[in-house]
N, C-alpha and C positions, 0 to 999 in steps of 0.2 A: 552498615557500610561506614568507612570512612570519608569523611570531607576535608580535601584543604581547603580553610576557609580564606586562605591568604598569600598570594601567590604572584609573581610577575613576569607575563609569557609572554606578552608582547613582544619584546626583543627576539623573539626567538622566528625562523621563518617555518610557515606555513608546514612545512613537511616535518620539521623536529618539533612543533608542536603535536602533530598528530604521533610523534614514539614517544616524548613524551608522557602526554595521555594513554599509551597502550602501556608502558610502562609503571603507571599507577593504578591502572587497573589491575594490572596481576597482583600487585601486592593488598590490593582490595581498597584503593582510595578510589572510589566509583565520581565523585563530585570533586572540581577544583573551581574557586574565586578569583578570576587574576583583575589585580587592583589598575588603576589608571593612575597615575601621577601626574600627567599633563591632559591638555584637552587631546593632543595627537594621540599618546598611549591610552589616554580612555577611548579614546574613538577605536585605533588598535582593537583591544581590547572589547570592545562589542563586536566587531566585524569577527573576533576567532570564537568569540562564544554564536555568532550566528554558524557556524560551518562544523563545530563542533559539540554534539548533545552533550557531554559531560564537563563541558564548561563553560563559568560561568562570569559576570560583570558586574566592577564595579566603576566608579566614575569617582574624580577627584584630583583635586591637585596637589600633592606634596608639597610640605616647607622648604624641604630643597629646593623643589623648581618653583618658587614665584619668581619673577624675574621682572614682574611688573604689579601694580596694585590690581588684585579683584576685583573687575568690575561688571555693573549689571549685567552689560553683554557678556562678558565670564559665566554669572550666572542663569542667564536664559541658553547660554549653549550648554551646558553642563543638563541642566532642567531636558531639555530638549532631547538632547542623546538619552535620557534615563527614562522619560516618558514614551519614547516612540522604540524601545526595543526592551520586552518582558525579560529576556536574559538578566538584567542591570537588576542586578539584588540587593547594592548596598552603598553608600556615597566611600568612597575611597580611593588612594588612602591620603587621608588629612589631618592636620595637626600644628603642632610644635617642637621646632629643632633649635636649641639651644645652644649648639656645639660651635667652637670659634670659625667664622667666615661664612656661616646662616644667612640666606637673608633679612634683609629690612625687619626687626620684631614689627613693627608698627604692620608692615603686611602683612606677614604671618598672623598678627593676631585677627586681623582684619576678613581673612580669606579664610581661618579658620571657624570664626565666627556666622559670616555668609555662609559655609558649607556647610555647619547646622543646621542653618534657616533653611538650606536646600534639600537637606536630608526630613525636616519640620513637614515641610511641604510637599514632598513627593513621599511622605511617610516610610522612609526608606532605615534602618537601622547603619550606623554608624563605625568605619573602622577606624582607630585611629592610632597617629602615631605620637609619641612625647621621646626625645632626647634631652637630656640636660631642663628638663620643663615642667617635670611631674605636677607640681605645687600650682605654676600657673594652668598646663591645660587640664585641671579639677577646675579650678576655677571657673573657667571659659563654658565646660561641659555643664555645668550647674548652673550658672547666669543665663545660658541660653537652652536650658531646658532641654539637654541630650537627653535628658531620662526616658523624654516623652515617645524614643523611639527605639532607645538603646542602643549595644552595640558590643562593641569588643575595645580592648585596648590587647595592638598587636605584639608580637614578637616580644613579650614579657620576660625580664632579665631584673624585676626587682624582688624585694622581699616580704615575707609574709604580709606586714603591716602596709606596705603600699598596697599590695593585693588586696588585702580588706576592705582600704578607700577605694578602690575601683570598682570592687562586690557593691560596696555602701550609694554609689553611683548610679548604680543595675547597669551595670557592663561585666561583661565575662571576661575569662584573663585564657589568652591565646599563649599557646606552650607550642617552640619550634626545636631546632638541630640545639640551640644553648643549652638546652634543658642536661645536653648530655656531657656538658666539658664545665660548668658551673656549677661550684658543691652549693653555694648560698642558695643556688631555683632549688635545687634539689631539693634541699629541706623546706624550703618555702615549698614546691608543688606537694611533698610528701602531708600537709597543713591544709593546704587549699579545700577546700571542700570538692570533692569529684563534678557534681552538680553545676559549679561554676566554670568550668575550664571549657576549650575549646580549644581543636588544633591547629595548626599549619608550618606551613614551611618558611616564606617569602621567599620562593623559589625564583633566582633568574640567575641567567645566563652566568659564569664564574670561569672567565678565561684566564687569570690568573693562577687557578691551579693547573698542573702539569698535567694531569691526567681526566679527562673529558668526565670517565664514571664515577670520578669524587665530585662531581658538582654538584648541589642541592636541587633538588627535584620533591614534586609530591608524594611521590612511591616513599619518601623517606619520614613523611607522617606515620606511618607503620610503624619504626624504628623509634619515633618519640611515643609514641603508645604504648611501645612496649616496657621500654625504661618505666613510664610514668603508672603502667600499671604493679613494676616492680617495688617503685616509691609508696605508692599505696596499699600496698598488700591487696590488689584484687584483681582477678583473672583480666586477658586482654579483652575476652568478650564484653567484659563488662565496661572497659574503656571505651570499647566502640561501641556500645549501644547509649553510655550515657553519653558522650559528645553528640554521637548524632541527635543526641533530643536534646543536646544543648542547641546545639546549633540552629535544631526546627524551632525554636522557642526566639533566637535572633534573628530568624528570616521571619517569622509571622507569619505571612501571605505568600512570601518569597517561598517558603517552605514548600507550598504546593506548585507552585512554578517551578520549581528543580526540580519535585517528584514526576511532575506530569512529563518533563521534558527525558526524564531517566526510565522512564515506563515506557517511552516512545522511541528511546534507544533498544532496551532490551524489544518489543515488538519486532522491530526490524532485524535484529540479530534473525 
């Protein structure tokens, strides 16, 4: 099967979440992650993986939205939401955004750093994000021991040799829709070792385009699979069966929590 490991469905309501969902199942993405960027969308975001078997949670705050400094009560509510529902597979999504009009670096680095510690301690694997940041969030990831839990680094738009530091890290390099209008991924994914990759969309809502069914959805992991199994020269079967054991291999534990919960969807079928 495939998994988007990276997604954002909160915004979306209750009802187009569930076409959504029926919609990635036909093309065979059986499992979706949708990330939390605030405490309200992580909150979101575990309430639609409770109502929904094929998807899943993560918690976290984005560099975009800090809007205030990190603090402990941040992190025992964060803690709290991720402990009290098995859905929450992974601390997300967090990071570094460099881009002009970011907030506060001092926060970001602050809040980026706590979410490790949070991910440390609910031994949870890590997604994250870096704009304009690469060099610092390696840094950050290494001083506070990401390694110990791993993780992904999302929606990957760099090149071979960043890719390597991110392997060199033990993080897997998540390939989405760029993969397809980007000659440099191309040649960098065609390089990457199959083993390390991992997919998704960052799927949310794109009312900016004119036409509803060009909006990015999970169903469209399918369509980066298939590109990237053309980039590598190897059948799509074998894209989806090595992601998926990429993937069990970043959930850990989480692995069998989405097995058991997608076993208990098919029963009911």
């Amino acid at each position: 099967m495939f998994v988007d490991c990276h997604a954002h469905l909160d915004p979306y309501s209750d009802l187009e979440v569930g076409e959504v969902l029926e919609r990635a199942r036909e093309a065979g993405v059986q499992a979706v992650i949708s990330a939390g960027t605030t405490l309200e969308s992580s909150r979101r975001s575990i309430d639609l993986s409770s109502a929904y078997s094929g998807l899943f949670s993560g918690v976290g705050i984005h560099p975009m939205d800090i809007q205030a400094p990190f603090t402990d009560a941040t992190y025992e509510e964060l803690r709290g939401m991720a402990s009290d529902c098995p859905k929450v597979l992974v601390v997300s999504e967090i990071g570094l955004d460099f881009m002009e009009g970011a907030p506060d670096r001092a926060d970001q680095y602050h809040a980026f750093r706590e979410q490790i510690r949070l991910a440390r301690d609910l031994k949870l694997p890590v997604v994250f994000h870096s704009r304009e940041a690469h060099e610092e969030s390696f840094r950050v990831l290494r001083e506070e021991k990401a390694y110990e839990v791993g993780g992904v680094m999302h929606y990957f738009q760099g090149d071979y040799e960043t890719a390597q530091q991110v392997i060199d890290l033990g993080f897997y390099i998540s390939l989405a829709r760029p993969l397809q209008r980007l000659s440099h991924l191309q040649e960098a994914a065609a390089e990457i070792p199959l083993a390390n990759i991992v997919l998704e969309t960052d799927a949310t809502p794109q009312p900016f385009k004119s036409k509803r069914e060009n909006w990015t959805e999970p169903r469209h992991v399918r369509d980066v699979a298939e590109l990237l199994a053309q980039l590598q020269g190897v059948s799509i079967e074998e894209v989806e069966e090595t992601t998926a054991r990429n993937i069990r291999d970043v959930l850990g534990p989480g692995w069998d929590t989405l097995q058991s919960y997608m076993a208990r969807d098919s029963a009911a079928d």
